[in-house]
C-alpha positions in Angstrom: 0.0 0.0 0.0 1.0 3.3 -0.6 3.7 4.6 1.9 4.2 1.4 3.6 7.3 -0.5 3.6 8.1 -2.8 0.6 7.0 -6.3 1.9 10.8 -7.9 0.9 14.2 -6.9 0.7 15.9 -8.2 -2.5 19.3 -6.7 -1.4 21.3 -9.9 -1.2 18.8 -12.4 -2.7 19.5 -11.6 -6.2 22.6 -12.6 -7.5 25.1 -11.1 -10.4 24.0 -12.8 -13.6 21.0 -14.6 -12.2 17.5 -15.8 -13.5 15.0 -14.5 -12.2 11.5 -16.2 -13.5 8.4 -14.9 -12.1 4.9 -16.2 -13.3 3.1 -15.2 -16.0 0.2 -13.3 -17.6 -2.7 -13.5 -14.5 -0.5 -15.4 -12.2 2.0 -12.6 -12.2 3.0 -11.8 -8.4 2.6 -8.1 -9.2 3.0 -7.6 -5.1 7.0 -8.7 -5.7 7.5 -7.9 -9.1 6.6 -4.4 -8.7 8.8 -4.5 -5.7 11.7 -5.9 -7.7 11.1 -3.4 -9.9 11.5 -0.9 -7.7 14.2 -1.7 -6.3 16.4 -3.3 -9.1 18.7 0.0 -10.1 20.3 -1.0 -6.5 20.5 -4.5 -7.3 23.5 -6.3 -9.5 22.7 -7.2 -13.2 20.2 -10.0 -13.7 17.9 -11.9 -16.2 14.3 -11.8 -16.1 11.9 -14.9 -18.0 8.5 -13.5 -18.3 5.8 -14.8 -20.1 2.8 -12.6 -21.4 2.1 -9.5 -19.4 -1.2 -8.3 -19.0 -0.2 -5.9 -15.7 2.1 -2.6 -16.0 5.0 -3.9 -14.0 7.5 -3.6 -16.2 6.7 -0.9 -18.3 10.1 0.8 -16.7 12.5 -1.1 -15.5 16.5 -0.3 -14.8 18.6 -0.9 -17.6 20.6 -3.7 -15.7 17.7 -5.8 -16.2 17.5 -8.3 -19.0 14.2 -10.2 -20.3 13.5 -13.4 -22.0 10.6 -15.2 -23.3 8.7 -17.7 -25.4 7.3 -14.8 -27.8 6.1 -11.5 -27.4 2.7 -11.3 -26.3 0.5 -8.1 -24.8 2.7 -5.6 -22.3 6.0 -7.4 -23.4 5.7 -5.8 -26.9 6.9 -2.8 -25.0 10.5 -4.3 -24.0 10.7 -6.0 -27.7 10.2 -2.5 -29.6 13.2 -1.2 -26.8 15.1 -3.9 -27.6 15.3 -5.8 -24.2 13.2 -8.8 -25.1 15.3 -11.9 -26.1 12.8 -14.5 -27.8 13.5 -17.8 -27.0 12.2 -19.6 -30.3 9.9 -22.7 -28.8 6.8 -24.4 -29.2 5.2 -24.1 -25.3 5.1 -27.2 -24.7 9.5 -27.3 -25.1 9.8 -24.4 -23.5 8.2 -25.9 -20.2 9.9 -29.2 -20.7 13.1 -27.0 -20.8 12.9 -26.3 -17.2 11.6 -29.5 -16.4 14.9 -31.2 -17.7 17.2 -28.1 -16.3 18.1 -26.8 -19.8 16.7 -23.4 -18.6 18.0 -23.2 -14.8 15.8 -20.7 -12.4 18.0 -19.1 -9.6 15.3 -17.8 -8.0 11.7 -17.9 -8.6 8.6 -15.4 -7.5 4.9 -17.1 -7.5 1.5 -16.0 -6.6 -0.5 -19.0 -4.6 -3.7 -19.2 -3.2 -3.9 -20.6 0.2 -6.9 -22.9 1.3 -8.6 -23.1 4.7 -6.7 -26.4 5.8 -3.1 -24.4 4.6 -3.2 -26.2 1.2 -1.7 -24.5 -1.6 -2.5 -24.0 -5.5 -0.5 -22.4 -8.4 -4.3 -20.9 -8.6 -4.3 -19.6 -12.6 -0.9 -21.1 -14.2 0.0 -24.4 -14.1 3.0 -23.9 -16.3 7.0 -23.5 -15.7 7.1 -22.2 -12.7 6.4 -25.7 -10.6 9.2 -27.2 -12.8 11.5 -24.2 -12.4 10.8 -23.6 -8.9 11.7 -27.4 -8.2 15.5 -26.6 -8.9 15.4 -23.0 -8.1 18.5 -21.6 -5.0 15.4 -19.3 -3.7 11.6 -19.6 -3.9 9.8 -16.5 -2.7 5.7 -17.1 -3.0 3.0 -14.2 -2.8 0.3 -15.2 -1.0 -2.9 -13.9 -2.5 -6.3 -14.3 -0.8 -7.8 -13.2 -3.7 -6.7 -15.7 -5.8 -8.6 -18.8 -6.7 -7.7 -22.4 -5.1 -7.8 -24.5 -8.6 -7.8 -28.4 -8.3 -5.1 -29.8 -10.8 -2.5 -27.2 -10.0 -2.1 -28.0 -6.6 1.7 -26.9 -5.0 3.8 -30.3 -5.1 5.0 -30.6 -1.7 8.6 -31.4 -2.5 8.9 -28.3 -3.7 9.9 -25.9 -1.2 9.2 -22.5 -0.9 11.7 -20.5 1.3 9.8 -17.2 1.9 6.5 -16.2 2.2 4.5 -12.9 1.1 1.2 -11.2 1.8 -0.1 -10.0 -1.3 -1.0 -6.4 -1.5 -2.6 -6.7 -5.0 -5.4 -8.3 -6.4 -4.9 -11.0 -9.6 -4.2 -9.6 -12.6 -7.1 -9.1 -14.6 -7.7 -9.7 -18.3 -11.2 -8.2 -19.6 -12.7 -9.4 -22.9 -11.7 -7.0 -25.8 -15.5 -5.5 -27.4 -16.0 -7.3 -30.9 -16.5 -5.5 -34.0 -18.5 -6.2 -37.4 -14.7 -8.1 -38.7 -14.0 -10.7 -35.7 -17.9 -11.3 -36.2 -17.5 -12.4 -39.8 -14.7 -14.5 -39.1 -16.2 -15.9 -36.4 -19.7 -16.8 -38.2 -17.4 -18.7 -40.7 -15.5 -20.4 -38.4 -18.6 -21.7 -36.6 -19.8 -23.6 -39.4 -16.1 -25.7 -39.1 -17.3 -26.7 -35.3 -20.1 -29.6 -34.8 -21.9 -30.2 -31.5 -19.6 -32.6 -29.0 -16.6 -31.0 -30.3 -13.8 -30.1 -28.0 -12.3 -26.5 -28.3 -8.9 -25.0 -27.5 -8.7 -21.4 -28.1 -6.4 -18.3 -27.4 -6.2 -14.8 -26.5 -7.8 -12.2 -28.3 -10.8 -10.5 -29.8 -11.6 -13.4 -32.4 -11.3 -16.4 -30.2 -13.4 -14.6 -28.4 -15.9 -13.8 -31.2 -16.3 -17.5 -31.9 -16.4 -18.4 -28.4 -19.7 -16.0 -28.2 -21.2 -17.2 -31.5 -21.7 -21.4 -30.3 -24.3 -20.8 -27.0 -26.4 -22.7 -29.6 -23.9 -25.3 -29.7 -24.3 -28.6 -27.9 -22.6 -30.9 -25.6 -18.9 -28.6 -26.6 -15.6 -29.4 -24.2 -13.1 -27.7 -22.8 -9.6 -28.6 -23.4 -6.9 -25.6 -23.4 -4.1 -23.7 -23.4 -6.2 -21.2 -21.4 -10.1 -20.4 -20.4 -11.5 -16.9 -20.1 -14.8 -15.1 -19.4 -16.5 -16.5 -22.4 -16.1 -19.8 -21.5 -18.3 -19.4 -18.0 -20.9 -17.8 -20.1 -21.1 -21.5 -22.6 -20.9 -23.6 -19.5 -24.1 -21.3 -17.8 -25.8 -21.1 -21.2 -25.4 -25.3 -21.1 -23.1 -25.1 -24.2 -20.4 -26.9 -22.8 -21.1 -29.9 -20.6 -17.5 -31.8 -21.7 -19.6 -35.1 -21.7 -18.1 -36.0 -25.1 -14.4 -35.5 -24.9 -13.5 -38.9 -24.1 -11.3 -38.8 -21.4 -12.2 -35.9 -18.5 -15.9 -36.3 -19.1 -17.5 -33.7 -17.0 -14.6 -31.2 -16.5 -13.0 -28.4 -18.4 -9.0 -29.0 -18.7 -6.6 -25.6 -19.0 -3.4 -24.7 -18.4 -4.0 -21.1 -17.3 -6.8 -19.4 -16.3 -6.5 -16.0 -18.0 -10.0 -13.0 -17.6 -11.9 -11.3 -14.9 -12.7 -11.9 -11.2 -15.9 -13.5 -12.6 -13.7 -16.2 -13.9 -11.7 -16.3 -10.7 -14.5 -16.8 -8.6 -16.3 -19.5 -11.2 -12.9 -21.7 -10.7 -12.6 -21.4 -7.3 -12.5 -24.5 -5.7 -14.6 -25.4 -8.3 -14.2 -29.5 -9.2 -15.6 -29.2 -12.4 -12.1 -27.1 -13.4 -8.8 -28.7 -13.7 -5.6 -26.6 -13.9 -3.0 -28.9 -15.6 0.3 -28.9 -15.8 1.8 -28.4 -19.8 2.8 -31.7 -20.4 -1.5 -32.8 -19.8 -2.6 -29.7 -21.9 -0.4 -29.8 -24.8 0.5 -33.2 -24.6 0.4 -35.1 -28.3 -0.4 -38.6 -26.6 -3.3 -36.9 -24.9 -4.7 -34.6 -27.4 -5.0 -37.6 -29.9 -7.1 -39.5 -27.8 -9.6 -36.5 -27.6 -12.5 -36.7 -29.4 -13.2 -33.7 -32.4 -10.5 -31.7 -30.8 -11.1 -27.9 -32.7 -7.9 -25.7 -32.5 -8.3 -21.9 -32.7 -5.2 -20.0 -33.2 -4.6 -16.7 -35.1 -2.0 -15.6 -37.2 -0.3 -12.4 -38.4 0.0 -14.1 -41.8 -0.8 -16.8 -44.2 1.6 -17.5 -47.3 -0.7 -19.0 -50.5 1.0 -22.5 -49.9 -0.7 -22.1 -46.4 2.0 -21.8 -44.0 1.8 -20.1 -41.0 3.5 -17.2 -39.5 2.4 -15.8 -35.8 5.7 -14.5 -34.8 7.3 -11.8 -36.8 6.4 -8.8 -39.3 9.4 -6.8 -40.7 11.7 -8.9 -39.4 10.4 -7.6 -35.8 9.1 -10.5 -33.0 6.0 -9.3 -32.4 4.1 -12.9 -31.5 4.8 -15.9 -30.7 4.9 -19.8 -31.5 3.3 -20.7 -28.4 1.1 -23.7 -28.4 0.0 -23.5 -31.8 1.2 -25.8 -33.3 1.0 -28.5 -30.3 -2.6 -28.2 -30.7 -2.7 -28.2 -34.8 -1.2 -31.3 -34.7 -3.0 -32.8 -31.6 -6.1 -31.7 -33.8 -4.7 -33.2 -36.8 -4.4 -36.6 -34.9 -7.6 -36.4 -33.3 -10.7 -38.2 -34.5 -13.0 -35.5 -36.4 -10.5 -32.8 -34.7 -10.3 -30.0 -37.3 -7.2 -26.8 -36.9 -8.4 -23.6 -37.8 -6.6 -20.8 -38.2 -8.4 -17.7 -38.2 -7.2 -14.1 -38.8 -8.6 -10.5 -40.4 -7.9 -10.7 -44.1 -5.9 -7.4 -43.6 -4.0 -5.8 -41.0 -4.6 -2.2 -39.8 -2.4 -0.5 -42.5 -4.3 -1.6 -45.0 -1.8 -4.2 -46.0 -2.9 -7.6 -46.9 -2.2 -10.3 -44.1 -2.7 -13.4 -47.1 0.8 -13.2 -48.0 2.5 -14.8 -51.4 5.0 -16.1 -49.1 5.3 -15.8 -45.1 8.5 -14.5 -43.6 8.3 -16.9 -40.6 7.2 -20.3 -40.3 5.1 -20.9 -37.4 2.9 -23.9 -38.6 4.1 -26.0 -41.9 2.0 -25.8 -44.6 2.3 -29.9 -44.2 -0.2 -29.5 -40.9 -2.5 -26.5 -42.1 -6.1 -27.5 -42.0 -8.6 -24.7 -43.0 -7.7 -21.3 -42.9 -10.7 -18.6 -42.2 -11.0 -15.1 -42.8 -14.1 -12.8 -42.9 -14.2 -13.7 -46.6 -14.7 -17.3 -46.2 -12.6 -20.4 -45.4 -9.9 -22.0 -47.2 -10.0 -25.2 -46.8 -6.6 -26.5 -47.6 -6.0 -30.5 -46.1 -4.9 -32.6 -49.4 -5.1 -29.4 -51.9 -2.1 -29.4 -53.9 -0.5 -25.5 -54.3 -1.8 -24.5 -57.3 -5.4 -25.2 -55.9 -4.2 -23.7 -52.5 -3.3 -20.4 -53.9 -6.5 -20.5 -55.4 -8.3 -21.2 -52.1 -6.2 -18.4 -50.1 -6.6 -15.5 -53.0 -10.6 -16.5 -52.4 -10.5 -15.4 -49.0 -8.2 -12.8 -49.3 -9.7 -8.9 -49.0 -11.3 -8.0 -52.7 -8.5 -4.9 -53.4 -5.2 -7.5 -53.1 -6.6 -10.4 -54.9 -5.5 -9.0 -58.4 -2.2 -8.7 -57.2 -1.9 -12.1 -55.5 -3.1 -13.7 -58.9 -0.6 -12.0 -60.3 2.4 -12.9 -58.2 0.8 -16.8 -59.1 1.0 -16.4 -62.7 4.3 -14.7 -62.5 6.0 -17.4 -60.5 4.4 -20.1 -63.3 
């Protein structure tokens, strides 16, 4: 609280060259980042592995702070455009295994927990890293939040010791819903007709997601299995949209690895059975997303090429995204039994530029694994095409003022 002295000391704790990694998006521990923060110009040189930031934490840090990550997503495109952001290059579900198997090494480690009546404790909204890096971490300092949900799944494995303890003196991070408009609507309409009753659904951040999200409350008998749940999803469980009775394994319960959206989410997940937090290696897991029944992935993109790969990373040669689980859950699609991979993006970006591309400039997902490909012009449905009828398929959907010019670069390249 204002004027009241900072609830920890880092003077000695933090070490010359050190990793630092503190939990990510809405399971930041903004009560000792923020004190980190402040206090780091009086601190030696160290690293810093963030996730996505959704808080304001580290919108000014001292320059003797570095950062890594997984990709550049929300508040961290601020320290990429500085140039303090090194991107790691990893699908999730490596980048988690990475700490798992010491190839990242954590020397010290800040998490928020809940705490339940009996002294229990829960990783609350991330079941990610952090466990795995904490386990061979010097020094484990955990923010206590009161406000933060106990989630069943993510339970704090009691080998894992946590050597200092923290009120919190901040509420979760919060992560509202971003208002649709007339664009993620059309895209979402389309990608809707792609997604039967009893399918299960993995989904990201972001308006469109979203969009989608809000167009199935007609749907029936839908699951939940992925990378992350948000407001919508409490809004298809209450409407009876989702009932996760057709999944095939986890009948009954909705499976995530993070728990990312307001405190009406918080308090829908709190102690709440029918929710399981799971650790990376369940969520984006190949051996278990096969054996899902009509798995549905919805990821975005910042650009499709015509042969149908993927980019979700880069534009100008700049890392503004990131490979995340995308393509763990296209292919876990891919191998599931009526699963279907949709990528779904605006058919241009906000220059005016179109985002179907002749070729991408990053790779994110193969065009060996593309599935459909939707836009609000339509969907591209690309599994088996060849190239020539691929290009065809992706000019189709691609905004009405750059298809000339795409047919062009075709016939040109003939």
């Amino acid at each position: 609280m204002p004027g009241d002295a900072a609830p920890i000391d880092f003077t000695g704790l933090i070490r010359d060259g050190g990793l630092v990694v503190c939990g990510q998006a809405t399971a930041e521990p903004v009560t000792l980042t923020e004190t980190l923060v402040t206090q780091a110009a009086h601190l030696p040189p160290f690293r810093m592995m963030v996730g996505p930031l959704f808080s304001e934490t580290f919108s000014t840090c001292a320059p003797n702070v570095s950062f890594q990550s997984y990709g550049v997503i929300g508040n961290a495109r601020r320290l990429a455009k500085a140039g303090r952001l090194e991107v790691i290059p990893s699908n999730y579900s490596a980048f988690c295994a990475d700490f798992a198997a010491r190839r990242h090494r954590a020397d010290v480690v800040l998490v928020q927990l809940a705490e339940a009546a009996d002294g229990r404790l829960s990783a609350s909204l991330s079941n990610d890293y952090v466990i795995d890096a904490a386990r061979g971490a010097r020094l484990v300092i955990a923010e206590i939040n009161p406000d933060a949900p106990f989630t069943f799944g993510a339970e704090w494995p009691a080998d894992v010791p946590i050597h200092m303890r923290v009120a919190a003196r901040r509420v979760p991070v919060e992560l509202p819903s971003t208002p649709l408009d007339d664009v993620s609507r059309q895209i979402a309409a389309h990608a809707a007709s792609l997604i039967a009753d009893g399918s299960t659904l993995q989904f990201g951040v972001g308006r469109i997601p979203d969009a989608i999200l809000s167009s199935l409350s007609h749907a029936r008998n839908l699951g939940i299995h992925s990378g992350l749940i948000n407001d919508a999803v409490v809004d298809l469980i209450e409407r009876g949209a989702v009932t996760n009775a057709d999944k095939g394994i986890d009948a009954g319960i909705t499976v995530t690895n993070q728990v990312i959206g307001t405190q009406r989410l918080y308090r829908f997940v709190h102690q709440n059975r029918a929710v399981a937090v799971r650790p990376t290696s369940y969520t984006h897991g190949q051996n278990v997303l096969a054996r899902i029944n009509r798995l549905v992935a919805i990821n975005s993109a910042l650009q499709v090429g015509l042969d149908g790969a993927v980019n979700s990373e880069t534009l100008n040669g700049v890392a503004i995204g990131a490979i995340g689980g995308q393509l763990d859950f296209v292919r876990g699609a891919n191998a599931s039994n009526g699963g279907r991979a949709i990528i779904a993006l605006p058919a241009t970006a906000s220059d005016g530029t179109s985002r179907i591309v002749v070729n991408v400039e990053t790779v994110t997902t193969p065009r060996a694994d593309v599935d459909a490909i939707v836009t609000e012009w339509g969907v591209a449905e690309l599994r088996s095409c060849g190239l020539a009828e691929r290009a065809r398929r992706m000019i189709a959907i691609a905004a009405p003022e750059h298809r000339d010019a795409l047919a062009a670069s075709v016939h040109h390249r003939k």
